[in-house]
Each structure stands twice: as C-alpha cells, then as structure tokens.
C-alpha positions in Angstrom: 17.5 -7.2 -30.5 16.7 -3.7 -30.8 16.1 -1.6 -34.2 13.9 1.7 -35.2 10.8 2.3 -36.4 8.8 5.5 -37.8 5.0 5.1 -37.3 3.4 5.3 -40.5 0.4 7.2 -39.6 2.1 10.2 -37.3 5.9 9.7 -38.3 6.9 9.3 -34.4 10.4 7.0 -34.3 10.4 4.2 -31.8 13.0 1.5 -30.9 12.0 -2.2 -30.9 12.9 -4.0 -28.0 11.0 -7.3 -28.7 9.0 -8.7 -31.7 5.8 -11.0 -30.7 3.9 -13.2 -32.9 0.2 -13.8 -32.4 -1.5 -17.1 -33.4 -1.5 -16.2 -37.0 2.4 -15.2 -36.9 1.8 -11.9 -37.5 4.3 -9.9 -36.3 3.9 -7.2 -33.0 6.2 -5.0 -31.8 7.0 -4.2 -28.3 8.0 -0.5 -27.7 8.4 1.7 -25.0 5.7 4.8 -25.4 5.2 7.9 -22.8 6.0 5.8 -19.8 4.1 2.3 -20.7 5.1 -0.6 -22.8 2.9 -1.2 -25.7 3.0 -4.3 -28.0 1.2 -3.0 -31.4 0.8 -4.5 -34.5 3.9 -4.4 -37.1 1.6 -3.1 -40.1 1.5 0.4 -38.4 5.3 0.7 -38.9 7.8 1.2 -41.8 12.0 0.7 -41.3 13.9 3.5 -40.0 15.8 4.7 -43.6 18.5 7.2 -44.5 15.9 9.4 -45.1 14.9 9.1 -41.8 18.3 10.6 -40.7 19.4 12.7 -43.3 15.6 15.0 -42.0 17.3 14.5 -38.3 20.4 15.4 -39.2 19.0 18.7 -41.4 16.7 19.6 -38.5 19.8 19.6 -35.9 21.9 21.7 -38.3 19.1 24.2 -38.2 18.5 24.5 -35.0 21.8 25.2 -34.2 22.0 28.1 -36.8 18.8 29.4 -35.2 20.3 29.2 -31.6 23.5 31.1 -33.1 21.6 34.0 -34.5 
C-alpha cells in the first residue's frame, strides 16, 4: 500500500509505504526520508489533495518558461 503525504508543519510530500499502529492504535507512518526510514506519527501529516498538484503542476509550467527565456 503506498499513498502521499504533505507534512503539515514544513509542506515536504512523502510516500507511505507502511502504516503502524502503536498500543493505543494510533496510526504511524513509515516513510522513506534523506536515506533512512522513519516511522512518525500520522498527526504530523495531511492527504496529498488536488491542490497539492495543481501548485506542482503550476511550479513545472514556470520553470519551463524560465528555462525558455
């Protein structure tokens, strides 16, 4: 199972490779970050939207019309 995340605190996207549950059943995420994998809590992330992809889209467009200048 794998789906994206966007870190709520710095707005970095990450995929999901694996969701954890602690003795609770709160959810943790296990995600692949600079070289290591981390398992971090699920309350520090928010869905991937549209949004999400209509900024990466918007900054792609723009860099190629910067590069073509």
């Amino acid at each position: 199972m794998e789906m994206n995340v966007v870190n709520k605190n710095n707005g970095e996207k990450y995929k999901v490779y694996d969701i954890k549950y602690n003795k609770s059943g709160y959810p943790h995420f296990l995600i692949y970050k600079d070289g290591q994998w981390l398992c971090m809590s699920a309350k520090y992330f928010r869905p991937y939207s549209y949004k999400d992809i209509e900024a990466d889209l918007d900054a792609a467009i723009q860099s190629m019309l910067h590069k073509n200048t």
